[in-house]
ROGURO-614180 format. One record per residue (C-alpha): residue in three letters; x, y, z. Coordinates in steps of 0.1 Angstrom, whole numbers, plus 2048, in hexadecimal, padded with zeros to 3 digits. Layout:
N
ALAXYZ ...
END
This chain:
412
UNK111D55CC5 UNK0ECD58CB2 UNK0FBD64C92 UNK102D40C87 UNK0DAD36C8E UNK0D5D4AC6C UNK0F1D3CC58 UNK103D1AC4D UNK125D18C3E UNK12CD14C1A UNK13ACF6C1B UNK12ACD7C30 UNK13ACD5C55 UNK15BCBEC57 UNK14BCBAC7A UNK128CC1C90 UNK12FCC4CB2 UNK10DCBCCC9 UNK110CCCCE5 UNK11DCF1CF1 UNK12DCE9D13 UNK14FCECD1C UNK15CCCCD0B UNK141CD1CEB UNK152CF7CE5 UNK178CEBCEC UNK175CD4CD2 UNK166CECCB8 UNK17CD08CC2 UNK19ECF0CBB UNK18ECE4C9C UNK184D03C8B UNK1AAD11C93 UNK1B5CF9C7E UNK1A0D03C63 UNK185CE7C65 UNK15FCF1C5F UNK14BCEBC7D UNK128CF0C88 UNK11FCEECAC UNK0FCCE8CB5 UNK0ECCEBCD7 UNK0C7CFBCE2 UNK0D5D15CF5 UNK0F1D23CE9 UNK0F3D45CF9 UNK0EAD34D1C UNK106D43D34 UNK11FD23D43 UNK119D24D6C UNK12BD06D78 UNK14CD12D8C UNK16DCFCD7C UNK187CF6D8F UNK1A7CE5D85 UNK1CBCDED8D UNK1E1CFED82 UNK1FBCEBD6A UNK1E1CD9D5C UNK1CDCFAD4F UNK1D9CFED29 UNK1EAD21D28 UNK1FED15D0E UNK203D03CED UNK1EDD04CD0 UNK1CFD0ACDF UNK1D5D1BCFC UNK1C0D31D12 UNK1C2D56D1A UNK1CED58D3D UNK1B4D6AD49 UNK1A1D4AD4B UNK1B2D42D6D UNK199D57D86 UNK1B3D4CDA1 UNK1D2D31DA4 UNK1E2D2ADC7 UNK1F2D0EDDD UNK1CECF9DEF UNK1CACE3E0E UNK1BBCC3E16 UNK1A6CBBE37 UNK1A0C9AE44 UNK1AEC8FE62 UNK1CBCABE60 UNK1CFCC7E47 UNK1E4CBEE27 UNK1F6CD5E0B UNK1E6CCFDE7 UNK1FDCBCDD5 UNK203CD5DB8 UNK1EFCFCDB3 UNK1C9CFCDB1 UNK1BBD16D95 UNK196D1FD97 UNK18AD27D72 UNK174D4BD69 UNK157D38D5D UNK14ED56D43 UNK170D5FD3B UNK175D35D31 UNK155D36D1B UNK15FD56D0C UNK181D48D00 UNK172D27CF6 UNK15CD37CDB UNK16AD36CBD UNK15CD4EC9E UNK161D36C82 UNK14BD1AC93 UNK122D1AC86 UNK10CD1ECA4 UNK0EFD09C9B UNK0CED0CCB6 UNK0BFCEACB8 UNK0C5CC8CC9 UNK0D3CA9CB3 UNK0BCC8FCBD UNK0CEC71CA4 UNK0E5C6EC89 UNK0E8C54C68 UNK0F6C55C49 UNK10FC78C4D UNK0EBC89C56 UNK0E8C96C7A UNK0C2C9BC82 UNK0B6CB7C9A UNK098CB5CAD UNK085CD0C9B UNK087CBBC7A UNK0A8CCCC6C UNK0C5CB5C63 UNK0E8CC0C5C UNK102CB3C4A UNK117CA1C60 UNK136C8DC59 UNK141C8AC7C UNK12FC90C98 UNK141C9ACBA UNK126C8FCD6 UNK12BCACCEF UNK106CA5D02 UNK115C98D20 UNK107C7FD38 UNK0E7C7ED28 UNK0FEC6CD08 UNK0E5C75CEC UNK0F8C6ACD6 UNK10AC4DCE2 UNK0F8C3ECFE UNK0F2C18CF9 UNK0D1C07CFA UNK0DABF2D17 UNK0D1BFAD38 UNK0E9C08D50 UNK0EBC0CD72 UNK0E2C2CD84 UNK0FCC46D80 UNK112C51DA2 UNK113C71DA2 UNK121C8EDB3 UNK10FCABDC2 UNK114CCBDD4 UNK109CEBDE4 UNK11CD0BDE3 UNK118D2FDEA UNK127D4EDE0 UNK135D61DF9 UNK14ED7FDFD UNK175D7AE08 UNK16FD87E27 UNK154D6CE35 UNK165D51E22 UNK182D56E35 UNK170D51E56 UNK16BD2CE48 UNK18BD24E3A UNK1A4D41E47 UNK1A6D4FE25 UNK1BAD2AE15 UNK1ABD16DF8 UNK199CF9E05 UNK199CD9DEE UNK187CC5E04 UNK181CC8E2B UNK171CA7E39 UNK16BCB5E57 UNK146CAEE65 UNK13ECD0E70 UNK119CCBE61 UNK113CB0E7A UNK0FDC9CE65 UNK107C75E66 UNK107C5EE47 UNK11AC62E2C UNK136C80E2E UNK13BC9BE1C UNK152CB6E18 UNK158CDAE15 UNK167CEBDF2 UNK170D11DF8 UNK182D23DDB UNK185D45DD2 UNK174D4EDB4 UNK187D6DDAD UNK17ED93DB6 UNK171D8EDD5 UNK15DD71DD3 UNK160D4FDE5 UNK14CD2FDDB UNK148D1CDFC UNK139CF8DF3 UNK12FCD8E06 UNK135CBADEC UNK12CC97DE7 UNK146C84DDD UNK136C69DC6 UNK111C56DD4 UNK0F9C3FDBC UNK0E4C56DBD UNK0EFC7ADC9 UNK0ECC88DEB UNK0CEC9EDE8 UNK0D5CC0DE3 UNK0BCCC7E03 UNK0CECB7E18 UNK0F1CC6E08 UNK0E5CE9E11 UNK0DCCE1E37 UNK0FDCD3E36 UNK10FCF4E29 UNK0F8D0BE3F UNK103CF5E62 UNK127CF2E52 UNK12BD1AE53 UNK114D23E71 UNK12FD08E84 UNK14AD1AE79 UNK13ED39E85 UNK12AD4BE67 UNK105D59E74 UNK0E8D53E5B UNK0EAD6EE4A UNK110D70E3E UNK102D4AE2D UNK0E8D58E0B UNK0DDD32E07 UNK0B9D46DFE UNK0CAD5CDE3 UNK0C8D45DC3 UNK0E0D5BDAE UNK0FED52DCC UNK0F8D2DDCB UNK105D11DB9 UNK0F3CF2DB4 UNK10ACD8DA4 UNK0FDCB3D9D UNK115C99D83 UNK119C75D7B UNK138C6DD7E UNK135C49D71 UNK124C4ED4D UNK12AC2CD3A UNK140C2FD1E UNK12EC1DCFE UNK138C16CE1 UNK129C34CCA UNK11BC30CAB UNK12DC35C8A UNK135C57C84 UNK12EC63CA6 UNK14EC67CC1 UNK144C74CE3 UNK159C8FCF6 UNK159C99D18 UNK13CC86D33 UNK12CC74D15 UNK14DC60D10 UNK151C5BD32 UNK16CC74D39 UNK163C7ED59 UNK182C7BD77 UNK16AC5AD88 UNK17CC6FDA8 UNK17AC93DA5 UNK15FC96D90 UNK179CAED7B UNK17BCA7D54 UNK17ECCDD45 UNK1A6CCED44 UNK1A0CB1D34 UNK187CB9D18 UNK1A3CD3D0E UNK1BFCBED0D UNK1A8CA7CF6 UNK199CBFCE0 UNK1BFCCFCD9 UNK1C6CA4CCF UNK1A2CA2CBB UNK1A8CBDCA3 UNK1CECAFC9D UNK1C0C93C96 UNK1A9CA0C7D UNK1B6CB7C6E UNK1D7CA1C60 UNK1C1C88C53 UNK1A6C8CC34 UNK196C6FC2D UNK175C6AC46 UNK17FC43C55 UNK19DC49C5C UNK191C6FC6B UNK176C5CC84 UNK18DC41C89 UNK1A9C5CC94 UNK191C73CAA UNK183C56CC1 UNK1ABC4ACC5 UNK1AFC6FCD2 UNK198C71CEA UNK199C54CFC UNK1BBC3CCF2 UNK1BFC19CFB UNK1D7C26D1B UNK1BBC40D24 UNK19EC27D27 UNK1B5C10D3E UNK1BBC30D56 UNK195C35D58 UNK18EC11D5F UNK1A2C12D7B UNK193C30D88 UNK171C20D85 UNK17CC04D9C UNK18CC1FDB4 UNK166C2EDB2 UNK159C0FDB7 UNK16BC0DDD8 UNK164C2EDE3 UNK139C25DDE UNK13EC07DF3 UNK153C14E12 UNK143C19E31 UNK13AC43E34 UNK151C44E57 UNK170C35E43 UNK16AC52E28 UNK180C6DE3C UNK19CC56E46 UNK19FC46E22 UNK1A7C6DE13 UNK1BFC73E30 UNK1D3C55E25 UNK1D1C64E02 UNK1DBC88E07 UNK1FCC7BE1F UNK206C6ADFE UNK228C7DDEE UNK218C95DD6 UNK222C7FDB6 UNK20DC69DC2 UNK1F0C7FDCB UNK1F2C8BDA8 UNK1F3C69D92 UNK1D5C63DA3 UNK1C5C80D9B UNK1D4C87D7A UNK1E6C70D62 UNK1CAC6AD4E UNK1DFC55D31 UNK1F8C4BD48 UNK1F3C28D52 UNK213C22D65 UNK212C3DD76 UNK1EAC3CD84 UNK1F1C15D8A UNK211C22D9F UNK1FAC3CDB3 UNK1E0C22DBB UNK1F6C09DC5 UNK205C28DD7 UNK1E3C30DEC UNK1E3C09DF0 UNK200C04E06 UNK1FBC21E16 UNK1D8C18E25 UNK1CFC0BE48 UNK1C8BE3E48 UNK1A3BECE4F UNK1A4C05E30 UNK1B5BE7E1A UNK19BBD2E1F UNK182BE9E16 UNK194BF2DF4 UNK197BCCDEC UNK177BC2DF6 UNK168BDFDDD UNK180BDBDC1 UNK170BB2DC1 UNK14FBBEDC3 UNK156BDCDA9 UNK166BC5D95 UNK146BB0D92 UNK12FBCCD89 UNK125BD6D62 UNK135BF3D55 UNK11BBF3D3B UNK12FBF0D1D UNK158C02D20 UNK15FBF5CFE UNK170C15CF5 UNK16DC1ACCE 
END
């Protein structure tokens, strides 16, 4: 990826893409196979990808225009739920080979450029060495920091989500979770009071396992301190002895720390924001990379069928976040509203209600991301099926959410 520190393209970029994370790299990879210039800029571009993506298997795109080599799927299986009872996953969970994604992302026709765009005016992006590129269009790819994007007004602290994993092999993972996926188990096994958390165990492929204690969504993150006491008491309670647990080996653990409530501004012109810096993150999950692909596929549609540069800006910030799209994630901001305000020992019961919804349910929740009938039907779906306690919680938080400043969802 350094050969394109030493050389620009002949012809000025159609589009700079700031940013070389997972949705920064989609979107230049779909643009350039559609025969649009792009530079990509980002200070590290040869840095290796660590985070560990998980997503639901249908939603993984191993086909259409710019599909995915299937060796990106490390491993794909049927997952359970724990909470009161144990549930089925509504749907196959896929667990991503973080190299083997970043590998097929990279696209040869895309300029690497090593550097940091710090501002952009006048179709010039401007690094922070003093360089400026040509820049048409920028794609803001910077995630929640929003360099690009970000509003002057002040914002609340972000909620965030946070977690601790470890890497161990098949064989001591399945002394946790008898060898099954584990999407969430709410169990309290650590035996720390406060705020739950929950278990994550996936295989990782080979003959690795990623076993880690999550945070849902706090204002701010649980420490990651506390998170790892919470993983070490988890396993040792389950029956692991200290040394089956390499919480000491820095190379086997995961540290994992996300808003998942970054504002969505309005951007300035010629800038459209992709990915955590337009507020694409799942306010529940915390998942948004199924998403950047779907997008980016959308994005270079977009651009690449029209030729004049209004109606080119004006087409790529329809695509990535439509009018339907940006009432979805509205409601899922309320729903994470709720879910900051419930009382820690209603946490547990409020997923078991969720996970005994019918799976179509389940999954318009969790998916549906331009689907507005169908995420309204879910809620109202999780609604009904709450206790009275619960459903007094949820209306109680959706007034109070309701009343809070979302700094600015004006969309584009």
């Amino acid at each position: 990826m350094g050969e394109g520190d030493r050389r620009l393209t002949a012809r000025a970029a159609d589009v700079l893409v700031a940013g070389g994370g997972p949705a920064g790299w989609s979107a230049a990879r779909a643009c350039a196979r559609r025969g649009l210039a792009v530079t990509l800029v980002d200070p590290h571009p040869d840095r290796r990808w660590r985070h560990t993506y998980g997503a639901w298997a249908d939603e993984v795109p191993l086909t259409g225009p710019d599909a995915l080599p299937r060796d990106v799927v490390a491993a794909s299986g049927p997952g359970f739920a724990i909470a009161r009872r144990t549930h089925p996953l509504a749907g196959d969970y896929a667990v991503l080979d973080t190299g083997a994604l970043q590998e097929a992302l990279h696209h040869p026709a895309v300029t690497v450029h090593r550097g940091r765009v710090v501002g952009r005016a006048e179709g010039t992006a401007f690094l922070d060495g003093g360089e400026r590129l040509a820049a048409p269009l920028v794609l803001d790819a910077t995630g929640a920091a929003q360099v690009l994007s970000r509003s002057r007004r002040q914002v609340p602290r972000a909620a965030e989500q946070t977690a601790v994993g470890v890497v161990v092999p098949s064989s001591v993972a399945a002394r946790v979770t008898g060898g099954r996926l584990v999407f969430m188990d709410w169990r309290p096994l650590h035996g720390h009071p406060g705020w739950p958390t929950f278990l994550y165990a996936i295989p990782l492929g080979g003959d690795d396992w990623l076993l880690e204690e999550t945070s849902l969504a706090r204002r701010p993150g649980l420490p990651l301190a506390e998170l790892t006491e919470r993983l070490r008491r988890r396993l040792v309670a389950c029956g692991l002895e200290e040394g089956d647990i390499p919480l000491d080996d820095r190379t086997r653990v995961e540290h994992v720390r996300f808003a998942v409530d970054t504002p969505s501004h309005r951007p300035p012109a010629g800038v459209v924001p992709l990915g955590a810096a337009a507020s694409l993150v799942h306010p529940a999950t915390g998942y948004s990379l199924t998403r950047s692909l779907v997008i980016a596929t959308r994005l270079a549609d977009a651009l690449a069928t029209r030729p004049d540069h209004a109606a080119r800006l004006d087409a790529a910030g329809r695509a990535v976040r439509s009018t339907a799209g940006r009432v979805v994630h509205a409601m899922r901001r309320r729903g994470l509203d709720v879910l900051l305000r419930m009382p820690p020992c209603e946490v547990p019961e409020f997923f078991e209600r969720f996970f005994s919804l019918p799976a179509a349910a389940q999954r318009g929740y969790l998916g549906a991301h331009d689907d507005v009938a169908n995420s309204m039907g879910a809620m109202l779906a999780v609604f009904r099926h709450l206790s009275p306690r619960l459903r007094g919680h949820l209306i109680a938080g959706s007034l109070l959410g309701a009343g809070r400043d979302h700094s600015g969802e004006d969309g584009y």
